[in-house]
Steps between C-alpha positions, in 0.01 A plus 500: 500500500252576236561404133641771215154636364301392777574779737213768317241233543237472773363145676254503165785536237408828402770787443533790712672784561672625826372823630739756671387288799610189389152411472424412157191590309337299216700567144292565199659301225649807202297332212152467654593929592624480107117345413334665735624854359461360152112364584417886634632665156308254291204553768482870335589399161811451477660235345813290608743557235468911626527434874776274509797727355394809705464258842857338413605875481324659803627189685823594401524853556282443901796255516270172548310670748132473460387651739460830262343296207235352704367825672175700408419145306806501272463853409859559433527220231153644331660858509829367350317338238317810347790704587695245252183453244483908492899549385459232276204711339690797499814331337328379243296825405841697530619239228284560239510777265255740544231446277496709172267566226587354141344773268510396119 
């Protein structure tokens, strides 16, 4: 009988996953997925503190599944991150007054 916790592990230690064949296939650890997807943003400029919200979001929403995230080289996360930078824009020009000449 193998031990609770050892039963994902191959002869090396190292997590896996079973496939629909009962096969298994090597697991990519969530937070090196998490850096990963943070290094690409900051690759194009942008920073950390940005990414991580919309990722925890988008990871939310594709219900863990990253499958969606990672494709066309994280595009999804890149295009929810404007998306999110251009209503945040647009909420704060809608909250100002317009702007009006003092005459004296």
């Amino acid at each position: 009988m193998v031990p609770l916790g050892e039963q994902n592990r191959d002869a090396a230690g190292q997590h896996f996953l079973d496939d629909a064949n009962g096969q298994g296939s090597a697991a990519v650890a969530p937070h090196s997925r998490f850096r990963s997807a943070v290094q690409a943003m900051r690759d194009i400029g942008i920073p950390s503190k940005t990414v991580k919200p919309v990722l925890r979001k988008l990871l939310e929403v594709y219900d863990d599944s990253w499958a969606l995230i990672e494709e066309e080289t994280y595009r999804a996360l890149a295009d929810a991150i404007f998306e999110q930078q251009d209503s945040q824009v647009l909420l704060r020009s809608q909250a100002r007054p317009p702007f009006q000449w003092l005459f004296f």
